[in-house]
Backbone bond lengths (Angstrom), bond angles and torsions (degrees), N, CA, C in turn:
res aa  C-N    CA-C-N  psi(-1)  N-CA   C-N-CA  omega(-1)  CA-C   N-CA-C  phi
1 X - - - 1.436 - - 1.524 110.92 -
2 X 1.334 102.86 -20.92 1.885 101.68 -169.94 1.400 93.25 -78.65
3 X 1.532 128.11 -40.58 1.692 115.87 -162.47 1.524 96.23 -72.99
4 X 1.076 126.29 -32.19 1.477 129.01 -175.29 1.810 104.69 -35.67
5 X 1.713 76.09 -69.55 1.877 106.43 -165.74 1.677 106.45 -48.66
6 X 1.395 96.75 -34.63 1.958 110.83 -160.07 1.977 88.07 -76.62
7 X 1.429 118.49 -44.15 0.988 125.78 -158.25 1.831 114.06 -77.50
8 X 1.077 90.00 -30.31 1.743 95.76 178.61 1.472 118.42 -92.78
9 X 1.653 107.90 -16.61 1.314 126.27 168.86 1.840 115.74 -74.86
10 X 1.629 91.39 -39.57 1.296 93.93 169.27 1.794 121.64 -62.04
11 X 1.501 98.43 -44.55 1.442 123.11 -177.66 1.599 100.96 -32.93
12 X 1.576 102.06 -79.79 1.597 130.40 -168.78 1.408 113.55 -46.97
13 X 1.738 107.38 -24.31 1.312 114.92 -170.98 1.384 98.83 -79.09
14 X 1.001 114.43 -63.51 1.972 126.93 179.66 1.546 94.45 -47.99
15 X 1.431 135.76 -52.04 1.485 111.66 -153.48 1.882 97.61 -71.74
16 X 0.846 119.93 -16.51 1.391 147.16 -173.45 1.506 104.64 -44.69
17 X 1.844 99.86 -72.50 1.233 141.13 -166.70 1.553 94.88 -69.53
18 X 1.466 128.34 -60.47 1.235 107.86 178.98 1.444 131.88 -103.72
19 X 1.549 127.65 25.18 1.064 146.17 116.22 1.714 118.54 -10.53
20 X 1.675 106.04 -63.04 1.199 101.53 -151.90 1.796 107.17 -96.47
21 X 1.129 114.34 5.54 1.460 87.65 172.38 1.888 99.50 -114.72
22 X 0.928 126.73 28.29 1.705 130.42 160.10 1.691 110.64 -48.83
23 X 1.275 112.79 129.28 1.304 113.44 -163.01 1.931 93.63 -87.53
24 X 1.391 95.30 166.25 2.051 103.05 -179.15 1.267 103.37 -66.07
25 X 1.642 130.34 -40.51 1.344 105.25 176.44 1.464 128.83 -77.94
26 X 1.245 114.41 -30.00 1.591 112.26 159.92 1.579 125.73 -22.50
27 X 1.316 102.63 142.22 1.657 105.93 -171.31 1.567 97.43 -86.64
28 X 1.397 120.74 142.92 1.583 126.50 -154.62 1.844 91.76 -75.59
29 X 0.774 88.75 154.47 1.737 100.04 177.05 1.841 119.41 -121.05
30 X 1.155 130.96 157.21 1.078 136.72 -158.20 1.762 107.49 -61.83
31 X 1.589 108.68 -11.43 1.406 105.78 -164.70 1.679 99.30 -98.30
32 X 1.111 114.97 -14.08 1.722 103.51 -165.47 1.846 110.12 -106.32
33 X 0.499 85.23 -169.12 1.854 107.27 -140.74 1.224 124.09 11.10
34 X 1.690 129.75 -73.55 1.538 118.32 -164.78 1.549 105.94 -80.85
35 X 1.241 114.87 -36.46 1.742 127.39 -172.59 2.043 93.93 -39.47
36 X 1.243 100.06 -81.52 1.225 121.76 165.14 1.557 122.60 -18.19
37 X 1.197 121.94 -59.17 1.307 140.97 -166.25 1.385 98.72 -82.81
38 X 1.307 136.96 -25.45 1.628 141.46 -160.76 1.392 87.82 -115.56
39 X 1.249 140.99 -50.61 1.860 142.78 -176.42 1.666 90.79 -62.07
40 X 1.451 143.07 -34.97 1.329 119.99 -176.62 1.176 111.55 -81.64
41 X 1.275 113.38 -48.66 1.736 137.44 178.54 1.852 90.01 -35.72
42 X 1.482 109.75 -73.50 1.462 115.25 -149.77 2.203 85.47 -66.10
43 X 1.059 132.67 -69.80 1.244 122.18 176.55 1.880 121.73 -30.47
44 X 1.268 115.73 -33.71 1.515 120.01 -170.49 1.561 100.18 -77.29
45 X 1.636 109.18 -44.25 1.736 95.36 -177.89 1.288 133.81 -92.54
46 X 1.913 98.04 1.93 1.751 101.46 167.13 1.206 95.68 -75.64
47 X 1.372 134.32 -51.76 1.451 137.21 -175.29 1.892 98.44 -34.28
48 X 1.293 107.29 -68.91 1.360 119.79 -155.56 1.487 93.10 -71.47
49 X 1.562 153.12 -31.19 1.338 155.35 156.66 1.930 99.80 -30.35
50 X 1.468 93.05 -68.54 1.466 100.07 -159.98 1.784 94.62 -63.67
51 X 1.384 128.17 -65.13 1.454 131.26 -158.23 2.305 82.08 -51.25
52 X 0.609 124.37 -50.86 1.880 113.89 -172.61 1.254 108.76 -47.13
53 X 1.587 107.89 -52.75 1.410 110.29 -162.83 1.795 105.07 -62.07
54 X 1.355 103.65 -41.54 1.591 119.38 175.38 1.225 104.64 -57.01
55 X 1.159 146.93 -63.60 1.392 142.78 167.58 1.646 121.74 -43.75
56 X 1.327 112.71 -26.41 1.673 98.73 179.97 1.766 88.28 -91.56
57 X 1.449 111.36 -48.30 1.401 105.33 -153.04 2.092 100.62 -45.25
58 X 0.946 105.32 -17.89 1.409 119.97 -159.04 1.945 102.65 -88.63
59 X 1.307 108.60 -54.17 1.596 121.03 178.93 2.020 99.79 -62.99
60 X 1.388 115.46 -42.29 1.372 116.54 -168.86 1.691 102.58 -67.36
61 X 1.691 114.80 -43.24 1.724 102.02 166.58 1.244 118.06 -92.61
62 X 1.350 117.30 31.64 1.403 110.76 166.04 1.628 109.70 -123.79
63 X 1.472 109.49 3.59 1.390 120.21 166.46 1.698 95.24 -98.16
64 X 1.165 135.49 -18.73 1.185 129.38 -170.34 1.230 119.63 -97.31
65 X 1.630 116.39 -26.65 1.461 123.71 160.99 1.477 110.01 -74.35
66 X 1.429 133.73 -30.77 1.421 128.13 173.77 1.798 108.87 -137.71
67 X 1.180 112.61 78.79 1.369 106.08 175.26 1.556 103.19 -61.13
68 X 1.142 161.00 29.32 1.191 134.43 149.54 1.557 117.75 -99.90
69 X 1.495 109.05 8.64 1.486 126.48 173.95 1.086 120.08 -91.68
70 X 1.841 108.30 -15.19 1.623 126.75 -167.21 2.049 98.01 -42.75
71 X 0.896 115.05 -66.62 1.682 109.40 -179.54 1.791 113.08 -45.74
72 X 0.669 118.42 -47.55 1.559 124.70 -165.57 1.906 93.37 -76.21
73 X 1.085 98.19 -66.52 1.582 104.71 153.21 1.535 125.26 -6.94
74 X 1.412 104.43 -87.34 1.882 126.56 -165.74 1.543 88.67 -83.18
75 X 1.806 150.04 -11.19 1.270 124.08 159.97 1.475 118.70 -77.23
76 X 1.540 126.11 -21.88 0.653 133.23 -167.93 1.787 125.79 -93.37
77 X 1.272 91.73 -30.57 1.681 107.04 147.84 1.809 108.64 -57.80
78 X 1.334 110.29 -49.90 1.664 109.41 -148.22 2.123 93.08 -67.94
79 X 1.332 80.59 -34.78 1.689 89.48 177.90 1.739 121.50 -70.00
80 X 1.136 102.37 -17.43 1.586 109.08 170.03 1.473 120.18 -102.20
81 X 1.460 103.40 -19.68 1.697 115.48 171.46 1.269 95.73 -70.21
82 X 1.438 123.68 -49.40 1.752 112.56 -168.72 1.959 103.94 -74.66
83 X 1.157 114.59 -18.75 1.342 103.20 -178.46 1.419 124.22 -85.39
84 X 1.789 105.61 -15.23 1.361 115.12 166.36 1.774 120.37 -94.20
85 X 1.195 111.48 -13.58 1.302 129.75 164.01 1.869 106.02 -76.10
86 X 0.913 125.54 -33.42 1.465 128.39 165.74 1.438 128.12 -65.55
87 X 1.507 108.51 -36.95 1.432 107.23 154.15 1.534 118.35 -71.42
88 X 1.161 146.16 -3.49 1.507 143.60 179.54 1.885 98.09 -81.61
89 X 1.958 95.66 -20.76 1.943 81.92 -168.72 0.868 101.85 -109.92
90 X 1.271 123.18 12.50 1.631 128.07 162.69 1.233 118.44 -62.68
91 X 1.562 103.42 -40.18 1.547 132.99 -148.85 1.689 78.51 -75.62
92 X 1.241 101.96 -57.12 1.556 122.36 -159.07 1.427 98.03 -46.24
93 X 1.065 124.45 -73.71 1.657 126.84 -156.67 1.239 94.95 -73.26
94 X 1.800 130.28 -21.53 1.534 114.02 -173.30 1.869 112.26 -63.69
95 X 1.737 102.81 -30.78 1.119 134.76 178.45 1.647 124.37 -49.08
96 X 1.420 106.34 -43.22 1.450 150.83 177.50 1.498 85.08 -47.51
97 X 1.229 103.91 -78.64 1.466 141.35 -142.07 1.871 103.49 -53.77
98 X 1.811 94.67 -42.93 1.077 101.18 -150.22 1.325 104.81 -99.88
99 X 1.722 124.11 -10.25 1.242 129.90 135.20 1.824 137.50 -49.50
């Protein structure tokens, strides 16, 4: 799953990269603007789907091997849920941008 993730990240990055120096008269090509902007978008929140699910599945047996950690536990998820939820709006406004 990681070469996948590394590989389509790589992908999106390059169509990205050569997207942007296409001159105005050039006929638009399959890589520049919305195609592009919706292929990162849709790649950033399977990423960010799976990294959540990995994070609770992970906080729920680590409240279950020591429930008296459950608090220290569920802040520390909530703080990594918002930091992996923050890369999806990165994606987002990079997306914005590139429309």
């Amino acid at each position: 799953m990681k070469k996948f993730l590394t590989t389509a990240f790589l992908f999106t990055l390059a169509a990205v990269a050569f997207a942007q120096g296409a001159p105005v008269a050039a006929q638009k090509s399959l890589f520049e603007g919305q195609f592009v902007a919706h292929l990162s978008l849709a790649i950033a929140a399977a990423g960010c789907g799976l990294a959540q699910g990995k994070a609770v599945v992970a906080a729920c047996e680590g409240v279950a091997r020591n429930p008296q950690a459950a608090g220290n536990i569920r802040t520390t998820m909530i703080i990594g849920l918002a930091l992996i939820e923050a890369l999806v709006i990165y994606v987002l406004v990079a997306a914005f941008a590139i429309k």
